[in-house]
SELO-71752 format. One record per residue (C-alpha): residue number from 1; x, y, z. Coordinates in Angstrom, 2 decimals, decimal comma. Example, Ala and Ser with C-alpha at 12.3 -4.5 7.8 and 13.67 -1.06 7.14 Angstrom:
<nodes>
n | u | v | w
1 | 12,30 | -4,50 | 7,80
2 | 13,67 | -1,06 | 7,14
</nodes>
This chain:
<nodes>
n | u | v | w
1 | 0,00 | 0,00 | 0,00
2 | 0,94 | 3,61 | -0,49
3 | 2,22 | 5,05 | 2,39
4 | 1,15 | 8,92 | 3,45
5 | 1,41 | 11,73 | 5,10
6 | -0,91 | 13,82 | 6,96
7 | -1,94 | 17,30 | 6,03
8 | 1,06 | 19,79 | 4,64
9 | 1,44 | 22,54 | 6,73
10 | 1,04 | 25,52 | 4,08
11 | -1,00 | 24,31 | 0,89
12 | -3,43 | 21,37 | 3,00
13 | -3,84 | 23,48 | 5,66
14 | -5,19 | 26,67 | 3,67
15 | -7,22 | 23,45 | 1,88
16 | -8,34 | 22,64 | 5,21
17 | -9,96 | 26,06 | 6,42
18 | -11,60 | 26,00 | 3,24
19 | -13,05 | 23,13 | 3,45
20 | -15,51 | 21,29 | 0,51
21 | -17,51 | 23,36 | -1,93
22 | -20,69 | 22,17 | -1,89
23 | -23,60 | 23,12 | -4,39
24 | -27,12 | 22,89 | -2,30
25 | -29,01 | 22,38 | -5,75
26 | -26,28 | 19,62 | -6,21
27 | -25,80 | 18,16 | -2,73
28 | -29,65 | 16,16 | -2,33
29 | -31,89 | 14,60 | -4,03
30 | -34,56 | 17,61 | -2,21
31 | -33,13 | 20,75 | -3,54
32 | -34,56 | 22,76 | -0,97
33 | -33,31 | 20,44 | 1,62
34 | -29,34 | 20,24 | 0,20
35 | -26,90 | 21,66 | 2,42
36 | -25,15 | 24,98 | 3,06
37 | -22,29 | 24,18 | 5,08
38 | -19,53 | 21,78 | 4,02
39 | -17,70 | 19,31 | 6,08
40 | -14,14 | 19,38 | 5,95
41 | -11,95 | 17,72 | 4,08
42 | -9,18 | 16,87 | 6,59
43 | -10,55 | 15,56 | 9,86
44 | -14,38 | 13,67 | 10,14
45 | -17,50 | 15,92 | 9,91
46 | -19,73 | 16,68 | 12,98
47 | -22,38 | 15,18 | 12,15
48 | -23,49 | 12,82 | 9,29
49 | -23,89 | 13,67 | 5,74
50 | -26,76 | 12,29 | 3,35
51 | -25,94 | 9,50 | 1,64
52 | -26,24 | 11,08 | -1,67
53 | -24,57 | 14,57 | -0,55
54 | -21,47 | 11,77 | 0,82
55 | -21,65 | 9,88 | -2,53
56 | -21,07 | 13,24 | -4,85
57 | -18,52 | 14,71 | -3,08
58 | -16,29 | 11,56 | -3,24
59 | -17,68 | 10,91 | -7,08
60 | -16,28 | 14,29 | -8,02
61 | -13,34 | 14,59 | -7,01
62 | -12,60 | 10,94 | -8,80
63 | -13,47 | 12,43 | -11,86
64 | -9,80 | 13,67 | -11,75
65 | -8,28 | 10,40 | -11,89
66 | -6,95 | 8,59 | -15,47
67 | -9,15 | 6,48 | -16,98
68 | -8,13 | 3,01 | -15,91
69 | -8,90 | 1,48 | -19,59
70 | -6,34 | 4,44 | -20,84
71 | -3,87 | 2,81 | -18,45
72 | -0,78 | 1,66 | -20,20
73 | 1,64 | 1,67 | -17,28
74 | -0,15 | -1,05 | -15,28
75 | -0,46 | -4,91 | -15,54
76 | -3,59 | -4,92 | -13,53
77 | -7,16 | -5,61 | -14,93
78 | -9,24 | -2,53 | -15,72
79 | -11,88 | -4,99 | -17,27
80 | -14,16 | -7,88 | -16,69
81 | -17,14 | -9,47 | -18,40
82 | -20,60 | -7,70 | -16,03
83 | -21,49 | -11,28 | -14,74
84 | -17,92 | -11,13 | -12,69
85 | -18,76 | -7,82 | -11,42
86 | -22,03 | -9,47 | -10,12
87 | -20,68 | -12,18 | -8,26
88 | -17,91 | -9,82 | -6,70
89 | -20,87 | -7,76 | -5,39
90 | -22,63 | -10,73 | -4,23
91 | -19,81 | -12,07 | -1,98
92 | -17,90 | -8,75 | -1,22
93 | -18,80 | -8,84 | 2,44
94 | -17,10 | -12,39 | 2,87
95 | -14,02 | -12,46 | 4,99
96 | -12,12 | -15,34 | 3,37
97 | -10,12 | -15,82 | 6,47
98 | -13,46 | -17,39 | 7,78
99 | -13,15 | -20,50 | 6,08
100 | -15,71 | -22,15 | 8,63
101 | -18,38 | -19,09 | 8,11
102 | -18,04 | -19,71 | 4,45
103 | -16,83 | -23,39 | 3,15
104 | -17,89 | -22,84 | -0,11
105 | -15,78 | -19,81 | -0,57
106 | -12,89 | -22,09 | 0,45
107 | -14,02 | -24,53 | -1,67
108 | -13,63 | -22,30 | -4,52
109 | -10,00 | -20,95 | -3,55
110 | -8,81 | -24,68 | -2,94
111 | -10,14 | -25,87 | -6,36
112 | -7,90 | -22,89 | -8,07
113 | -4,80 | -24,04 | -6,81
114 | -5,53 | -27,13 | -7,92
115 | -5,91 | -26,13 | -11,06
116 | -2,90 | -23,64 | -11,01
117 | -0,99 | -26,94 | -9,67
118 | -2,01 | -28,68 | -13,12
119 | -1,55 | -26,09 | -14,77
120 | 1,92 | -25,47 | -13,62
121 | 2,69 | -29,21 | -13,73
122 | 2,83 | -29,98 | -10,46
123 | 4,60 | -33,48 | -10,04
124 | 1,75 | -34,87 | -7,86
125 | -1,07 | -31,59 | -8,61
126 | -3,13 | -32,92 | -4,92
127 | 0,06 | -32,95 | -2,89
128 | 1,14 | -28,79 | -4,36
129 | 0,61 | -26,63 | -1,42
130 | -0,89 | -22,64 | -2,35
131 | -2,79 | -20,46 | -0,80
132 | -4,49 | -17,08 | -2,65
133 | -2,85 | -13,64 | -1,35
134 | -3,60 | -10,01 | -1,60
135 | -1,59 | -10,29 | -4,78
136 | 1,98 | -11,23 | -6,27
137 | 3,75 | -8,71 | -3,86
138 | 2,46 | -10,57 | -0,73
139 | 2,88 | -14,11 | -2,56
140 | 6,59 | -13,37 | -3,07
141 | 7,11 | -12,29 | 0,95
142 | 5,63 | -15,69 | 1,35
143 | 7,65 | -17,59 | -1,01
144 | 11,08 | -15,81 | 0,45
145 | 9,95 | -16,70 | 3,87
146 | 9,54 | -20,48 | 3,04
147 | 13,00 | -20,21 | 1,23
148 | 14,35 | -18,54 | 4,65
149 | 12,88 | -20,81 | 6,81
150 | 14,41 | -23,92 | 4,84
151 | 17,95 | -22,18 | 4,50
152 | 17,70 | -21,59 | 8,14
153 | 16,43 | -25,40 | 9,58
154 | 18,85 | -26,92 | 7,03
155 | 21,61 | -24,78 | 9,03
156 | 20,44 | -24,67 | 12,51
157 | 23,98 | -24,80 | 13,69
158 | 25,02 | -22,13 | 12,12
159 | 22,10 | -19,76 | 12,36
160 | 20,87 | -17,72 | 13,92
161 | 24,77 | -16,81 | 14,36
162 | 25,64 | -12,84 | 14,09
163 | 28,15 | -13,14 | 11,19
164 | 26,11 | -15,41 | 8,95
165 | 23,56 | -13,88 | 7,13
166 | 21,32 | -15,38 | 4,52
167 | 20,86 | -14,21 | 0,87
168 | 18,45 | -14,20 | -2,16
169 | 20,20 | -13,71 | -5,92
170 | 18,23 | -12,02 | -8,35
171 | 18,34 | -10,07 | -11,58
172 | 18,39 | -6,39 | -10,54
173 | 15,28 | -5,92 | -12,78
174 | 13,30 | -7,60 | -10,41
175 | 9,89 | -6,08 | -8,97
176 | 10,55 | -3,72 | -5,81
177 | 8,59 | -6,10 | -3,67
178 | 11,65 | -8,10 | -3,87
179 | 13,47 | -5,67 | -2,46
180 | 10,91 | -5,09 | 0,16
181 | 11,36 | -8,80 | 1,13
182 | 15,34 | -8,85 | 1,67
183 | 14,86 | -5,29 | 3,94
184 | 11,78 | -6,61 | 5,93
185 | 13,49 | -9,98 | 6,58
186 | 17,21 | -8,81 | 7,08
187 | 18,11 | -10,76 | 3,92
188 | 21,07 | -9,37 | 1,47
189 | 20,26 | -9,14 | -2,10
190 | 22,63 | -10,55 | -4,17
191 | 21,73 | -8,34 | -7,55
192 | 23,06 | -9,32 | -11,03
193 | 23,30 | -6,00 | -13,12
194 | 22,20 | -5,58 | -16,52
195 | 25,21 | -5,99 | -19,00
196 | 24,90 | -4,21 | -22,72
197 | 21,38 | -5,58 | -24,37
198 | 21,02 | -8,19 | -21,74
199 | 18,49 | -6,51 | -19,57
200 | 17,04 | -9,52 | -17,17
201 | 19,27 | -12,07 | -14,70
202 | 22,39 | -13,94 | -16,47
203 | 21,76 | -17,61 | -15,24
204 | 25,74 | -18,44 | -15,05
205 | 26,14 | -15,18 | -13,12
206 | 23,29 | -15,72 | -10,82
207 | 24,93 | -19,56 | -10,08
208 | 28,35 | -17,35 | -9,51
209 | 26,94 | -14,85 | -7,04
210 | 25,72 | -18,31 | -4,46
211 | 27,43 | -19,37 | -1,53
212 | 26,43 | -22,07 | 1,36
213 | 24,32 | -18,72 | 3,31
214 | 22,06 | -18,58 | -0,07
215 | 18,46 | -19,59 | 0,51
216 | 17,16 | -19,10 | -3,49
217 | 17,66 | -17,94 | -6,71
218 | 14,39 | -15,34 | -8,07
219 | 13,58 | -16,23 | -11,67
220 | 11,05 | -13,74 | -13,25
221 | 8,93 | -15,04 | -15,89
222 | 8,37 | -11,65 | -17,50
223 | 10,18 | -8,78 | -16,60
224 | 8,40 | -5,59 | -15,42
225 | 10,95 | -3,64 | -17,55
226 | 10,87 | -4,92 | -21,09
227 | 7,54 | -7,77 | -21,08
228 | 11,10 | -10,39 | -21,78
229 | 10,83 | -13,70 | -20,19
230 | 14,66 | -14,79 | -17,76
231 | 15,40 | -18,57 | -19,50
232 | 14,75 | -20,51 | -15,95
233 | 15,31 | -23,69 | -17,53
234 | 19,03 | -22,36 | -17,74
235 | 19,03 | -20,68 | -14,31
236 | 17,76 | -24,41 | -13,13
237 | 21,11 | -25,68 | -15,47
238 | 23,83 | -23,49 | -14,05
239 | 22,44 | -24,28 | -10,70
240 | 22,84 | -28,32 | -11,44
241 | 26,55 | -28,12 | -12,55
242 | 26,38 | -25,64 | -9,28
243 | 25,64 | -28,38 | -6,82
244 | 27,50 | -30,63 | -9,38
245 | 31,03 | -28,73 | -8,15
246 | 30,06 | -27,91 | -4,74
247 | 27,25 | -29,48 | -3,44
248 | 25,23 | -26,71 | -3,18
249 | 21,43 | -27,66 | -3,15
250 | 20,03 | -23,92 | -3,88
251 | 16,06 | -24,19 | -5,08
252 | 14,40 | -21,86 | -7,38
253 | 11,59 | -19,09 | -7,24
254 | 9,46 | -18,61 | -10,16
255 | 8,12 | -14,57 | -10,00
256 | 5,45 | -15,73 | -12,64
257 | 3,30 | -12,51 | -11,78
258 | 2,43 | -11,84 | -15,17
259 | 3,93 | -14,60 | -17,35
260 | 2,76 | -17,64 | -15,16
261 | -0,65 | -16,95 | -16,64
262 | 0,50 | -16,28 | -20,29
263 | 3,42 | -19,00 | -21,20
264 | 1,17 | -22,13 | -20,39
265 | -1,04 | -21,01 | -23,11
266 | 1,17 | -19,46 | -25,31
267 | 4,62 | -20,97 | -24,70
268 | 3,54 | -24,66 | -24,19
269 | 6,39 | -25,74 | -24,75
270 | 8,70 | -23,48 | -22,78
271 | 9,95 | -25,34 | -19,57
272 | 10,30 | -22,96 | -16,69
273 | 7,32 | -24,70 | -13,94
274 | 7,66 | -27,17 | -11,36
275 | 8,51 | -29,88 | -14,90
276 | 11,96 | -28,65 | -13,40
277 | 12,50 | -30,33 | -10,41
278 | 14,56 | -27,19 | -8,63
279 | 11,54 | -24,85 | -8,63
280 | 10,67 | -25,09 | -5,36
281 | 7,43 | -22,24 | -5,62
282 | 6,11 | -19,98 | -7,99
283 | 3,57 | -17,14 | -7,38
284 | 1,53 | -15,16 | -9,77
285 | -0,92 | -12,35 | -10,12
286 | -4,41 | -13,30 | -10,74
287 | -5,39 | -9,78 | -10,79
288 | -3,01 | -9,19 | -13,64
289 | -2,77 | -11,79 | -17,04
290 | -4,95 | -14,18 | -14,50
291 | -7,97 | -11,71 | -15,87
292 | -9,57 | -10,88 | -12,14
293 | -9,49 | -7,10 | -10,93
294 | -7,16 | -5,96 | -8,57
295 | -6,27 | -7,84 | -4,91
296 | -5,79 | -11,17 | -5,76
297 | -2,82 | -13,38 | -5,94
298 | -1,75 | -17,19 | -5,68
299 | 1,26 | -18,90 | -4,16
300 | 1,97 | -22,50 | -4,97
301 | 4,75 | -25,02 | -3,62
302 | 5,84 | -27,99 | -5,62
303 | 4,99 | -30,17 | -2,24
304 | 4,47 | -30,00 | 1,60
305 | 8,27 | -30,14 | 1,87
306 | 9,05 | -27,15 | 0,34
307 | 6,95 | -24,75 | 3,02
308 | 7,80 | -25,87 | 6,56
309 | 4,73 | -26,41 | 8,76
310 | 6,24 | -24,27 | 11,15
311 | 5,45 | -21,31 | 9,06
312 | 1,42 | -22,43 | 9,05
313 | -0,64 | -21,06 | 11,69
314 | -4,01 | -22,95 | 12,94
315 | -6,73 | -20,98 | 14,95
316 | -10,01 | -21,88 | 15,71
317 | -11,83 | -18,81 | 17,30
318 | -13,46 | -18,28 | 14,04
319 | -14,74 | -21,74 | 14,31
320 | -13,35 | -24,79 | 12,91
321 | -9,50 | -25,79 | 12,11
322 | -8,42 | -22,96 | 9,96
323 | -4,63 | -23,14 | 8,76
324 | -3,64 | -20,40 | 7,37
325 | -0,32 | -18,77 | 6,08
326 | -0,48 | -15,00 | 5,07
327 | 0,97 | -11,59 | 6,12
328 | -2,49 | -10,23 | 7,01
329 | -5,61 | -11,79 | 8,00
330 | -9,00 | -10,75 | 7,44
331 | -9,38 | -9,87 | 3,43
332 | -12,78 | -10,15 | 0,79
333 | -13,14 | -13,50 | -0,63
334 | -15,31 | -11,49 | -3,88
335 | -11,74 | -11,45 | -5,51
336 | -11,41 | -15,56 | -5,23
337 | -14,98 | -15,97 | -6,13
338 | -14,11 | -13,99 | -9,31
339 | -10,47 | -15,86 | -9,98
340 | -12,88 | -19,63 | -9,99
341 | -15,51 | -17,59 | -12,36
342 | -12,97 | -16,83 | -14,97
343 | -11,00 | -19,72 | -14,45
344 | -14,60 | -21,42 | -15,33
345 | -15,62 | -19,14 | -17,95
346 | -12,93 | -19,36 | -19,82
347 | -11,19 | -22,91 | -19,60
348 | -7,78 | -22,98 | -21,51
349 | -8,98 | -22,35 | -24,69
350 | -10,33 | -19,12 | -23,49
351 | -7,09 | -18,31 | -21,67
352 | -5,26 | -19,21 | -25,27
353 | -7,83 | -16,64 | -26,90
354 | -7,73 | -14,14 | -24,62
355 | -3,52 | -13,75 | -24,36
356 | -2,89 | -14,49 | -27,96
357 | -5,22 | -11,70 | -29,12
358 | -3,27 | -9,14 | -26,18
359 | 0,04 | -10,52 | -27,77
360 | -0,84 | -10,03 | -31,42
361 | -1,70 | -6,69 | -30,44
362 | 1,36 | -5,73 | -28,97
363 | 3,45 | -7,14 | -31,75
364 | 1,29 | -5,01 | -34,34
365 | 1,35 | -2,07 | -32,44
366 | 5,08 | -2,28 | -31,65
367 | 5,87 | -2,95 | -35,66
368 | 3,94 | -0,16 | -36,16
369 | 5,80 | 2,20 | -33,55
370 | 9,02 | 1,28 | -35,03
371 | 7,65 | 2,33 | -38,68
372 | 7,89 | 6,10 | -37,45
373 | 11,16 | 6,13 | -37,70
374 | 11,73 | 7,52 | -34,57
375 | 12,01 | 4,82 | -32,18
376 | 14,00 | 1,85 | -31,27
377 | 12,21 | -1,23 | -29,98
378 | 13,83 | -3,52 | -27,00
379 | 11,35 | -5,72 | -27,00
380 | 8,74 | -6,64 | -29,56
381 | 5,75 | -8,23 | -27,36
382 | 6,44 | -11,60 | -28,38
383 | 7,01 | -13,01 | -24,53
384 | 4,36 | -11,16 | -22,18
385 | 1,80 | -8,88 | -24,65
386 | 4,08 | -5,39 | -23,57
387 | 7,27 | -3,87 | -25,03
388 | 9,14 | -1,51 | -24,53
389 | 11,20 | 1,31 | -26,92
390 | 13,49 | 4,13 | -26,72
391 | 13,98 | 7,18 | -28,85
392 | 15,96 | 6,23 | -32,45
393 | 20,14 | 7,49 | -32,43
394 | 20,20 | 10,97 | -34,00
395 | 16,88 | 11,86 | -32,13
396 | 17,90 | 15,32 | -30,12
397 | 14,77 | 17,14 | -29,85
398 | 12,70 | 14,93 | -27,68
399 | 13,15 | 12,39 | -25,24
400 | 10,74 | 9,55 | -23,74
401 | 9,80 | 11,72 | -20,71
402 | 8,93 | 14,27 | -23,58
403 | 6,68 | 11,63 | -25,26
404 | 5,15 | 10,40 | -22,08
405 | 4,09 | 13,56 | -21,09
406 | 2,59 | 14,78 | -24,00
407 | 0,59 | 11,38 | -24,62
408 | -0,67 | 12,26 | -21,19
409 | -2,41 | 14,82 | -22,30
410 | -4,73 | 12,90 | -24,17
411 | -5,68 | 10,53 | -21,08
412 | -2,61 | 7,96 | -22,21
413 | -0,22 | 7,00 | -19,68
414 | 2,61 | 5,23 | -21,19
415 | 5,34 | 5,25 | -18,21
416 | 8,63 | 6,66 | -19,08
417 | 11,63 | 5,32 | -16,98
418 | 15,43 | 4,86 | -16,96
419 | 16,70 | 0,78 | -16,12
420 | 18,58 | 0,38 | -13,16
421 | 22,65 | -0,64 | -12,84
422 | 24,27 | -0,85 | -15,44
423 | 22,07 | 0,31 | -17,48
424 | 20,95 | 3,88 | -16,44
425 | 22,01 | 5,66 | -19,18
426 | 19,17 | 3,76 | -21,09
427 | 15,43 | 5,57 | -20,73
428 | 12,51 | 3,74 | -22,36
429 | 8,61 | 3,58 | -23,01
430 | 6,65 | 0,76 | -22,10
431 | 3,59 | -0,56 | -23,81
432 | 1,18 | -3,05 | -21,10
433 | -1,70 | -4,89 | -23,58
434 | -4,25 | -5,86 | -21,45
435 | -7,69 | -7,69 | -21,67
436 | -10,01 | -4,87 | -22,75
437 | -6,73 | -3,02 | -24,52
438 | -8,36 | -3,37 | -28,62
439 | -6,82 | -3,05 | -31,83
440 | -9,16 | -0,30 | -32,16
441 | -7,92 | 1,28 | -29,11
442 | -4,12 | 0,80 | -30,21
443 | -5,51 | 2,48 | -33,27
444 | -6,07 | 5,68 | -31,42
445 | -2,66 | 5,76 | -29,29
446 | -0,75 | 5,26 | -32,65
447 | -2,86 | 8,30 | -34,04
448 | -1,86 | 10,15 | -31,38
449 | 1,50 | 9,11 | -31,61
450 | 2,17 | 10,30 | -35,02
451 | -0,03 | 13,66 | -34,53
452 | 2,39 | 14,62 | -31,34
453 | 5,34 | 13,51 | -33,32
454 | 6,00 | 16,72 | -35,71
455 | 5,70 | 18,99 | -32,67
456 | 8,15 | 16,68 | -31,13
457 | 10,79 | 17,18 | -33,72
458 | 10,15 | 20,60 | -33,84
459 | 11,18 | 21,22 | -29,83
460 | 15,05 | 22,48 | -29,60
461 | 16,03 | 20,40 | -27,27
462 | 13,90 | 17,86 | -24,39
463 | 12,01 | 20,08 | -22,50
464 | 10,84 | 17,79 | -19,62
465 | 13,68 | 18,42 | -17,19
466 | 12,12 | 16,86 | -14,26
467 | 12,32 | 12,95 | -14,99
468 | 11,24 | 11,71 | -12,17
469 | 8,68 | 13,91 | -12,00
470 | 7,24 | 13,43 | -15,56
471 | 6,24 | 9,83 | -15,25
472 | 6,86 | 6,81 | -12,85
473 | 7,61 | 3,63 | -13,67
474 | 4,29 | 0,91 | -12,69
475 | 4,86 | -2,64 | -12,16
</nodes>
């Protein structure tokens, strides 16, 4: 979650003493009975507001956000079929902690890891272990901790001593909550740095970068940065001749936020699930290419072994044996409820549909950008349905925060960003096709694109000078 601040002391607090604006003929469904006096906007109101005085005041000042369909930063779904949005209603008071209150929820959750276990290729899918989360971010804390936990019972002697401390490699293009995970749990991140045109983890220098205090190695099946898939099969390799020379035993996280609902309908035959026997977990976002809106994930172990039993609570004040193994506790089940729907709905010929038509449209529209002329493409949308491109050599007058920023002006956000070590020098665009992204709509962006494109040129130099303050980068 965001984190915030209270009140600023000069701009919120002149905000403050002005409090809402409110419009009595506007306010209430009576005219003559709307209100008069405000409430403020920075502490609660006196007294309570009508429902439909409450309801405008927070409708209009929404009006001011993008328009989530627009949304070409973001991996997250801005659309679902109306019968999902039904069903989410339905069930959105359901705490699916209370897996006594409501067994059918439960039900419903356990059947989708069994089916992400088949779908994943689970040795044995009824003995894979998972568990639905808040989304990928919280699935990965998960995933580390069971990696932790093992590293540390397989070397009780040794830990918790003060000069050993564990580590996690990764490709430094990982997703920050990666980085959240090695602060939070006081474990060092062992990065490998982009090198030239590489721009995801090196499998032969992620197998270098392990010692005997390593609990994992992070492979991301589709990079945040540039849609490309990291070749786990060859992480899983260089690991083998790893243990091979040394005896190191060092399992495998698949990040499949985005990608572990795309390759095993579009990449069949792409090995990178538990088929290799060193993947130990992999988590991915259902609320991303898994077609669900936001605040859902799923976290699956190959086996029981693989997440220690220590790390599973069981309480029963709710009613029932409830084990459970999350960072929070009470959360809506409507978000599960939708994952079975679609999962349902759509079967894996629906899946197949649905990501092959986002993937052809990236790989039109990205042909299509590089026709202009005057961009480069990294990536071409032929792994995950995004790519990513950079501004052609002998381009002077613009940059991609330039571009960003004026495509924002038409409701587009495309997310401008520079990569991270060694890289930095490089800033790109990134494309995100989504379920609910048409051709028609990539239509209008590229229309857009070439009518900003001769004012572009025309600029003397970049004018956005502020980069971090032009765009962000999204996950």
């Amino acid at each position: 979650m965001s984190l915030h601040q209270g009140p600023r002391p000069s701009r919120d607090s002149d905000r403050e003493r002005r409090r809402l604006a409110v419009n009595p003929f506007h306010a209430a469904a009576n005219p003559l009975g709307g209100m008069t006096e405000a409430p403020p906007s920075h502490r609660l109101p006196d007294s309570p507001l009508p429902p439909e005085t409450a309801y405008r005041l927070v409708h209009d000042e929404l009006m001011l956000d993008g328009n989530a369909r627009l949304n070409l930063a973001t991996f997250v779904t801005t659309w679902m079929e109306p019968q999902a949005g039904v069903l989410m209603s339905e069930c959105r008071d359901k705490n699916m902690i209370d897996k006594d209150e409501y067994p059918r929820t439960a039900e419903l959750e356990r059947r989708c890891v069994a089916m992400l276990a088949d779908l994943w290729h689970a040795p044995d899918p009824s003995a894979a272990v998972g568990c639905s989360t808040t989304g990928s971010s919280e699935a990965c804390m998960l995933a580390g901790m069971a990696l932790k936990r093992r590293w540390a019972l397989r070397n009780a002697d040794r830990y918790p001593a003060k000069d050993v401390r564990p580590n996690l490699v990764m490709g430094v293009n990982v997703q920050v909550c990666w980085e959240k995970f090695c602060n939070f749990w006081e474990v060092e991140a062992r990065q490998v740095p982009m090198e030239g045109d590489r721009f995801h983890l090196d499998p032969q220098a992620a197998a270098e970068l392990c010692d005997e205090n390593t609990i994992g190695v992070v492979g991301i099946l589709g990079s945040t940065f540039d849609g490309s898939y990291e070749p786990v099969a060859d992480l899983c390799a260089a690991l083998d001749a790893l243990q091979e020379r040394t005896g190191l035993d060092v399992p495998v996280h698949v990040d499949g936020a985005s990608g572990g609902m795309v390759a095993p309908f579009l990449d069949e035959d792409l090995v990178w699930d538990f088929r290799l026997p060193r993947v130990a977990s992999i988590n991915t976002s259902g609320h991303k290419y898994g077609l669900v809106y936001p605040g859902v994930g799923w976290a699956l172990w190959r086996d029981a072994e693989a997440l220690p039993e220590e790390l599973v609570f069981r309480v029963n004040y709710l009613g029932g044996d409830m084990p459970t193994f999350a960072l929070n506790f009470s959360r809506p089940g409507a978000q599960v409820v939708a994952q079975y729907y679609t999962f349902l709905r759509l079967g894996r010929e629906g899946y197949r549909a649905v990501q092959q038509n986002a993937r052809d449209i990236a790989g039109s529209l990205a042909q299509r950008v590089a026709a202009l002329g005057d961009f480069r493409l990294l990536t071409r949308g032929d792994q995950l349905p995004v790519f990513a491109f950079t501004t052609a050599d002998g381009v002077t007058a613009y940059d991609v925060f330039d571009v960003s920023r004026r495509l924002r002006e038409g409701g587009w956000l495309v997310p401008a960003y520079t990569f991270p070590p060694h890289r930095e020098d490089l800033s790109v665009l990134r494309v995100v096709c989504r379920n609910g992204f048409s051709a028609d709509m990539a239509d209008l962006l590229l229309d857009d694109l070439e009518r900003l494109l001769p004012e572009l040129r025309r600029q003397p130099h970049p004018l956005t000078r502020d980069k971090g303050a032009a765009t962000g980068f999204h996950h």
